[in-house]
C-alpha positions as CSV (number, residue, x, y, z in Angstrom):
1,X,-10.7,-15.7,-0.5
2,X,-11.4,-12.8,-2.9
3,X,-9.7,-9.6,-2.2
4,X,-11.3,-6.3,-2.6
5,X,-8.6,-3.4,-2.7
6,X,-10.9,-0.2,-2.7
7,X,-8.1,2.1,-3.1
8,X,-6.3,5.3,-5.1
9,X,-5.1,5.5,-8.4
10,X,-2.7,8.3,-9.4
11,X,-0.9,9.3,-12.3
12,X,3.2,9.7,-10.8
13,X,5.1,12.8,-12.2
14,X,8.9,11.9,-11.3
15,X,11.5,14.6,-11.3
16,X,15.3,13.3,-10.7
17,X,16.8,15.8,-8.7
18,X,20.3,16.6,-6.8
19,X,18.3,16.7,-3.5
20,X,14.8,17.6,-2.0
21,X,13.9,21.5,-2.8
22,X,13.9,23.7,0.7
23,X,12.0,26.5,1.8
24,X,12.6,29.8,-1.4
25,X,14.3,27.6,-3.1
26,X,13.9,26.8,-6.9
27,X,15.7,23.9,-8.4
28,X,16.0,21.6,-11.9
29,X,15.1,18.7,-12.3
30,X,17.8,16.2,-14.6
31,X,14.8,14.1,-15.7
32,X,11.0,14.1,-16.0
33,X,9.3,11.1,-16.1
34,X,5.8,9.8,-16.3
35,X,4.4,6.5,-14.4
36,X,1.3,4.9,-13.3
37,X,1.2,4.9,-9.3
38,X,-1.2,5.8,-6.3
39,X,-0.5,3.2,-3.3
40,X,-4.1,1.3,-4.1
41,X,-3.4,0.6,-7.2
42,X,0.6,-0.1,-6.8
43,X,-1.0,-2.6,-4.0
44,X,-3.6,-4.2,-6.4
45,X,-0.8,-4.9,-8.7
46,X,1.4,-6.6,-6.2
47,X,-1.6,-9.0,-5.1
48,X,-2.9,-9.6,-8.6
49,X,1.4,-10.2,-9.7
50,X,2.1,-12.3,-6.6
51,X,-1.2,-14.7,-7.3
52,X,-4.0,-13.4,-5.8
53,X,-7.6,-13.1,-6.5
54,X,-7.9,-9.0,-6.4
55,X,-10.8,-7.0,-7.6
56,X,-9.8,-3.0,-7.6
57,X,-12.4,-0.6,-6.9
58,X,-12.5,3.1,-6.6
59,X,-12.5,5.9,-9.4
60,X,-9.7,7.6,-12.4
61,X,-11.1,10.5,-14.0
62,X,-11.1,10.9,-18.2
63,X,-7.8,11.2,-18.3
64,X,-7.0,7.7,-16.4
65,X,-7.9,4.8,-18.7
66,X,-4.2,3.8,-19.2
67,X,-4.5,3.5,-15.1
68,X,-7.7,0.9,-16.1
69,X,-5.9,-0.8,-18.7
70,X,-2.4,-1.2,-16.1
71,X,-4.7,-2.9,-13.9
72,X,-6.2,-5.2,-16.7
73,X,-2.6,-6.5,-17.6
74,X,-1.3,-7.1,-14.6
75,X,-4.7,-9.7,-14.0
76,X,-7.1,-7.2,-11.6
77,X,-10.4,-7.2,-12.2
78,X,-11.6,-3.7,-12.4
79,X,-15.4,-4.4,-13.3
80,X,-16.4,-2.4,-10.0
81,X,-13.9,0.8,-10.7
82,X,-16.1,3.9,-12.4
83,X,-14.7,6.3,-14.4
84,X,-15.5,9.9,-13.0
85,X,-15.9,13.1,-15.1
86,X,-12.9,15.2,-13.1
87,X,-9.1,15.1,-13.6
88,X,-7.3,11.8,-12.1
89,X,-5.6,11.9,-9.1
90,X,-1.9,12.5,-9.3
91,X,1.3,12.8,-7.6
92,X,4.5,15.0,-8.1
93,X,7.5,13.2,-7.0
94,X,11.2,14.2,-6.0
95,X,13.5,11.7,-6.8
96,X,17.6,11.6,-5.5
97,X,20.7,9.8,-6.9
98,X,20.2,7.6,-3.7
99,X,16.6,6.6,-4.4
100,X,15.2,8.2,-1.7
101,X,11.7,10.3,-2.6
102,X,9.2,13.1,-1.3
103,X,5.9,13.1,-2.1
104,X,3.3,15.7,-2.9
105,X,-0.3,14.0,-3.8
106,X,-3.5,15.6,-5.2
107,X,-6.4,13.2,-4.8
108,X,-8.4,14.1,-7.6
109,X,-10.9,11.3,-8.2
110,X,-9.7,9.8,-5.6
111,X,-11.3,12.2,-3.4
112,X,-14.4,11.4,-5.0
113,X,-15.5,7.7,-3.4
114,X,-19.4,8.3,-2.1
115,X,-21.2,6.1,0.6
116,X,-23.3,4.7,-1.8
117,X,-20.9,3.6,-4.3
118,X,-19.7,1.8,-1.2
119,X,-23.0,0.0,-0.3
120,X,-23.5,-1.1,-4.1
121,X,-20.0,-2.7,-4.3
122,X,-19.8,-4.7,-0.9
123,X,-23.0,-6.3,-1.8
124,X,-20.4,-8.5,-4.5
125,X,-18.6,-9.9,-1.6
126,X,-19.0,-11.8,1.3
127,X,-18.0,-13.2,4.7
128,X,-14.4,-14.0,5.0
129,X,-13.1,-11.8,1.9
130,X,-10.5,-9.1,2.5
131,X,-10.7,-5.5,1.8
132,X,-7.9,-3.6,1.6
133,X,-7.8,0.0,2.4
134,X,-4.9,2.6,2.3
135,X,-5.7,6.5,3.3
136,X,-5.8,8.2,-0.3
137,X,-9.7,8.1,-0.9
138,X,-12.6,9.4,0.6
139,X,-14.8,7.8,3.3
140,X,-12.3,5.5,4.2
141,X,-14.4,5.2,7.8
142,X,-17.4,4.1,6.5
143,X,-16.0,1.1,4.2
144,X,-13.9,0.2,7.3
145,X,-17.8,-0.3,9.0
146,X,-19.7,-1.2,6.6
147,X,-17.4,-4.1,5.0
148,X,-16.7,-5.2,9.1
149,X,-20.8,-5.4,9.0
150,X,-20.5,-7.7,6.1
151,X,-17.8,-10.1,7.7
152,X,-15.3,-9.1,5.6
153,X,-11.7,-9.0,7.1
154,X,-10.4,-5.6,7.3
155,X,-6.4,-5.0,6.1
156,X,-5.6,-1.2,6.4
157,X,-2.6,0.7,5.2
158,X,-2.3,3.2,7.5
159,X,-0.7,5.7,4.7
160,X,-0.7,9.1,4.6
161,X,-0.6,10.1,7.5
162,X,-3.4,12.7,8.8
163,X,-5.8,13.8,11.6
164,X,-8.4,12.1,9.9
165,X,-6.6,8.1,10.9
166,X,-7.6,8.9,14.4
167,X,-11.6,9.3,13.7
168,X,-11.5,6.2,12.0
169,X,-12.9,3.1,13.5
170,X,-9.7,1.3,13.9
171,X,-10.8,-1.2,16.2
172,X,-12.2,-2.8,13.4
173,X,-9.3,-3.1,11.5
174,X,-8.0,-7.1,11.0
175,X,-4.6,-6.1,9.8
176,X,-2.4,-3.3,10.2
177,X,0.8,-2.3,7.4
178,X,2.6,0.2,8.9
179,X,6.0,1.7,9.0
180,X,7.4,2.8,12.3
181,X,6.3,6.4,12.5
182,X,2.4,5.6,11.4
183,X,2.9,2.7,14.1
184,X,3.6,4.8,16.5
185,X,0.9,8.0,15.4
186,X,-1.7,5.3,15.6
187,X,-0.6,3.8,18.8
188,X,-0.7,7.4,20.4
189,X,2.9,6.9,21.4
190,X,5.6,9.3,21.0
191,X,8.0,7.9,17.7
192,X,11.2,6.2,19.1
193,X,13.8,4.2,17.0
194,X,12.8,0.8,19.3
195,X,11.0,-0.7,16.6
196,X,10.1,-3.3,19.5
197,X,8.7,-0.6,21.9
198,X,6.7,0.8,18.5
199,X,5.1,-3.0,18.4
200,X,4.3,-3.6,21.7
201,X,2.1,0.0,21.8
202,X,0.6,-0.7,18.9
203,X,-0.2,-4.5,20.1
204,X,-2.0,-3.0,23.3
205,X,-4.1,-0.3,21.3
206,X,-5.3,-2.4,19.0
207,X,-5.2,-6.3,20.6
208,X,-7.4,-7.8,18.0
209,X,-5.2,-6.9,15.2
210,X,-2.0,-8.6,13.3
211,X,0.7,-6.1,13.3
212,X,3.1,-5.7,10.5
213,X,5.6,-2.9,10.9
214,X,7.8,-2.2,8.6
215,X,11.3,-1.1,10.2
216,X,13.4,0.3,7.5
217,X,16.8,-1.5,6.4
218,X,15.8,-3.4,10.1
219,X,13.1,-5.3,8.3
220,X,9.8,-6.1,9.3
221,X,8.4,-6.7,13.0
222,X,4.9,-8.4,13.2
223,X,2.9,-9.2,16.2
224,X,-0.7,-11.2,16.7
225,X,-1.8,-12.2,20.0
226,X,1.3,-13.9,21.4
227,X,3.4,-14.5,18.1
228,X,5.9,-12.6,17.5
229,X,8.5,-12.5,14.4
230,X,10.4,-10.5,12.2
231,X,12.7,-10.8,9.2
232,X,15.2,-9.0,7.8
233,X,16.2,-7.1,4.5
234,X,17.7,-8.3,1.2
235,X,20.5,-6.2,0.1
236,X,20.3,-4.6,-3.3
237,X,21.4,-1.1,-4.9
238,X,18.1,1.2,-3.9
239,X,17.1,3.1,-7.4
240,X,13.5,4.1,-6.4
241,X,11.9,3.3,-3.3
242,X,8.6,4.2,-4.0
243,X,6.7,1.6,-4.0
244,X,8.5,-0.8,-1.7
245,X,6.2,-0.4,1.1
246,X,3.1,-1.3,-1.8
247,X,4.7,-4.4,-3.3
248,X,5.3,-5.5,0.5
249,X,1.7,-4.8,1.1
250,X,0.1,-6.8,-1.7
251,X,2.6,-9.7,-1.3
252,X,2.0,-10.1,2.4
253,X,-1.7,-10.3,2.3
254,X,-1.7,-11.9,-1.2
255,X,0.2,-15.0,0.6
256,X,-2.2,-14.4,3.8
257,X,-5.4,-15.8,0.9
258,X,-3.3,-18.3,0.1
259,X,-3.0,-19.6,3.4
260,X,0.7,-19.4,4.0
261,X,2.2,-19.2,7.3
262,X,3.0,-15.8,8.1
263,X,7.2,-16.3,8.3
264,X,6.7,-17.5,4.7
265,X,4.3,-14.4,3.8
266,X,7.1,-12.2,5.5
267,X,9.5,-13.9,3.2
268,X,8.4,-13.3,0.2
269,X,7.2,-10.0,0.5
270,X,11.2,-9.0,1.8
271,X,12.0,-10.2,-1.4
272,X,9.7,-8.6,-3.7
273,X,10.3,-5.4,-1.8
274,X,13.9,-5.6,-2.4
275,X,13.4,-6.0,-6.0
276,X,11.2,-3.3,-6.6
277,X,13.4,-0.6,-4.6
278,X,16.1,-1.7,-7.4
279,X,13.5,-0.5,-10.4
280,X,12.4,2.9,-11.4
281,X,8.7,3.6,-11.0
282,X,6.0,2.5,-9.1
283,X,3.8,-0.2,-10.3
284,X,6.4,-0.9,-13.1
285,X,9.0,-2.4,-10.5
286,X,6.5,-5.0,-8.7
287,X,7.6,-8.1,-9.8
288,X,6.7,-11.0,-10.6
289,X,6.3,-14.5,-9.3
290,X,8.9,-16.0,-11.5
291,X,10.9,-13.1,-11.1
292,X,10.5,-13.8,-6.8
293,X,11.7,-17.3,-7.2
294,X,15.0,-15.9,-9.3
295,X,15.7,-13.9,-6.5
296,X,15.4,-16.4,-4.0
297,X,17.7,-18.8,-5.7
298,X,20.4,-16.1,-5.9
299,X,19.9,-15.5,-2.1
């Protein structure tokens, strides 16, 4: 199974700061740093690092051929990803002592994906291949029904969150990564901390779909049809979680090509996500396959 990830690549300004900035407030940052990030291409690298066959797709601007070349080394092929005269996108990011983050992301090329593009690419793969999608791009709907059309298998990372989700044609969608509160904004249910309750609405809104919901330091939940599981977290010290949700992503559906059974899939992608929330950066903590099984021997 080829995977097609047709998703955003940013360049991630990181500021270290004493907490998030409030309303009139003006604060300094303790440390500016510079990383390679946007959630399609943090995913891309997960799949391609935890052995899958990924293809990345989508656009950087002039300024984003180190994004290009990240991809390249980490094994993605980018043949399908154009280069766009306009600025990358990019995000600014707040960073605390405890590893938590805020976000702030301008889409720049990103924002740039047209319909055609999209035709011209899905004609390079075929029934039973997987596209990926997340929510940072442009016409998001129209791969979801245009790649469905093809028989490709439709994995959607419901993330950011906006009005726009609800247009989309979600009944399409194959499989759903979600935390709790895009669970629940999707399902059309009011959030609640019952990660169960969270999974069951979004089981009846969308029947036809494998569920996985992320649940915090609870773990993962994941539904399809009548199975139901979850696992648990690995405990680590958190230094940056911003891409754990990513490097779950990619590792999930990167064991889903390979055929494994979903509790192992689960597995492993609890592990890598607990190593990367224990790394600075984005794409730079995603680790490896070796680097998976050290971990697991340790556990």
């Amino acid at each position: 199974m080829k995977i097609l990830n047709l998703g955003s690549l940013n360049i991630d300004k990181v500021y270290s700061v004493a907490h998030f900035v409030t309303s009139g407030e003006t604060i300094s940052s303790t440390r500016m740093e510079v990383f390679s990030g946007g959630k399609g291409l943090n995913q891309s690298i997960a799949l391609a690092k935890a052995g899958a066959q990924v293809y990345h797709a989508g656009a950087v601007g002039t300024d984003g051929g180190a994004l290009r070349t990240q991809l390249e080394e980490a094994g993605v092929r980018t043949q399908y990803l154009q280069t766009l005269d306009t600025a990358t996108g990019h995000a600014i990011i707040q960073l605390t002592p405890e590893g938590k983050n805020c976000i702030i992301i301008s889409p720049g090329a990103n924002g740039e994906i047209r319909k055609d593009y999209i035709r011209q690419l899905l004609n390079n793969f075929s029934e039973g291949d997987l596209l990926l999608l997340q929510n940072e791009i442009s016409n998001v709907d129209y791969a979801m029904a245009e790649g469905k059309q093809r028989g490709l298998k439709i994995a959607f990372n419901a993330s950011p969150i906006d009005q726009k989700l609800l247009e989309y044609p979600l009944e399409l969608v194959d499989y759903f990564l979600v935390n709790e509160i895009e669970g629940a904004y999707l399902a059309g249910a009011e959030y609640c901390a019952d990660k169960w309750a969270v999974l069951d609405a979004m089981a009846r809104a969308y029947p036809n779909a494998a569920i996985v919901l992320t649940v915090g330091e609870d773990g993962v939940v994941f539904r399809q049809g009548s199975q139901v599981l979850s696992h648990g977290i690995y405990r680590v010290k958190a230094v940056d979680t911003t891409a754990a949700g990513d490097t779950f992503c990619g590792y999930f559906l990167a064991g889903i090509a390979e055929g494994l059974p979903v509790e192992t899939c689960l597995e492993r992608a609890s592990m890598a996500s607990a190593i990367s929330v224990s790394r600075k950066g984005a794409a730079p903590s995603i680790p490896s396959l070796e680097e998976l099984a050290a971990f697991a021997k340790q556990q």
